[in-house]
C-alpha positions in Angstrom: 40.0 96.9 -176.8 39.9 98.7 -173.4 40.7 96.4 -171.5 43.6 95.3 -173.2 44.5 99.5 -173.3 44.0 99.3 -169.5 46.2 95.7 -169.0 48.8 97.4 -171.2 49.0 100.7 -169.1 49.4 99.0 -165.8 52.2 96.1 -167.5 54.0 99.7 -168.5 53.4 101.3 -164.8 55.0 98.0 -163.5 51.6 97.3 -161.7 50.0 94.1 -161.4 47.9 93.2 -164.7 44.8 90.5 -165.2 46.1 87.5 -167.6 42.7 86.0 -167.5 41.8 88.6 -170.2 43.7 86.4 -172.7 41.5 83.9 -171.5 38.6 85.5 -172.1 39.6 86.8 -175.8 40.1 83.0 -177.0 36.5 82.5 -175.6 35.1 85.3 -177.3 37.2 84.2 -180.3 36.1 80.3 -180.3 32.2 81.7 -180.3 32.6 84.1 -182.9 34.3 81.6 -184.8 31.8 78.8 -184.2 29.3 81.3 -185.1 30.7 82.2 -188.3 31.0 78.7 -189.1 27.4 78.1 -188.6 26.3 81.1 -190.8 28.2 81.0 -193.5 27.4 77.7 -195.6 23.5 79.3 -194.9 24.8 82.7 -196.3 25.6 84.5 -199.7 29.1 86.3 -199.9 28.0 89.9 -199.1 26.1 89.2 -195.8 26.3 91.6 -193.2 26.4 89.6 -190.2 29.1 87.3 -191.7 31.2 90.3 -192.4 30.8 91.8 -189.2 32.1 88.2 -187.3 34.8 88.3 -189.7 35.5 91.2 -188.6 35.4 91.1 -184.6 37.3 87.6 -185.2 39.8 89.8 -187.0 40.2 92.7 -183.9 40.3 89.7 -181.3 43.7 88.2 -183.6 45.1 91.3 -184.0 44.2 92.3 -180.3 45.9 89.2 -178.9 48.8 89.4 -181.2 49.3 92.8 -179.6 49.5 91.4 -176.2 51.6 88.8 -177.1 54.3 91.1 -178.6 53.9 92.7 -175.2 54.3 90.6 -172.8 50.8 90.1 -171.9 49.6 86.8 -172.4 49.9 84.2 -169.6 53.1 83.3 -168.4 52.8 79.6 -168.8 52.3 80.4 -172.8 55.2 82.4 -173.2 58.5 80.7 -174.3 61.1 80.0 -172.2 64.9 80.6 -173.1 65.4 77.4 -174.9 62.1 78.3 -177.6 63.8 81.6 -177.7 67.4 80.7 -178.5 65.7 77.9 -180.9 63.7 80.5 -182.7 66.7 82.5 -183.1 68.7 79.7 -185.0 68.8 79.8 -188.8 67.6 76.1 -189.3 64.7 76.5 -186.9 62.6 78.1 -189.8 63.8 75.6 -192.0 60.7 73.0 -193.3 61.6 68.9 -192.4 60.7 67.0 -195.4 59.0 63.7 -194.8 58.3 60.7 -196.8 55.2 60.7 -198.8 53.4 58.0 -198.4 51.4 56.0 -201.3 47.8 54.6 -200.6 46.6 51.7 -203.2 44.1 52.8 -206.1 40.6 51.6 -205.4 39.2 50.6 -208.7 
């Protein structure tokens, strides 16, 4: 949380701020994920350690969701002018419908 204070602060002070810090939160994020993955099928509901992955995993989301709505995240992930005037459009939301498809009963 720090360092994304600190990366924030210097982005604000128009100084030059480290973008491999996103890289290093979806790092953190994959292991705590992985490790919450392992744990939980050997745990009951109410274990401690599960809750407290679920709840770095949660920080890292909302940290990185934070530095996305400023402007933080690496360049090459934000959009461009066409995502953006895409986004904006009232049938970009909309959901596509597609076919179903039918597979054959196996008697």
């Amino acid at each position: 949380m720090i360092q994304v204070a600190i990366e924030y602060a210097l982005k604000t002070i128009d100084e030059p701020h480290d973008e491999e810090l996103w890289y290093r939160l979806t790092a953190a994020e994959t292991q705590i994920g992985a490790e919450i993955n392992r744990l939980a099928p050997l745990s009951d509901d109410d274990s401690p350690s599960v809750k407290r992955l679920g709840a770095a995993l949660a920080t890292i989301e909302k940290l990185m969701a934070f530095m996305e709505e400023k402007g933080l995240s690496p360049q090459r992930l934000r959009p461009g002018p066409q995502e953006l005037a895409a986004a904006t459009r009232s049938d970009a939301w909309q959901v596509k419908k597609t076919p179903s498809i039918r597979l054959p009963q196996v008697d």
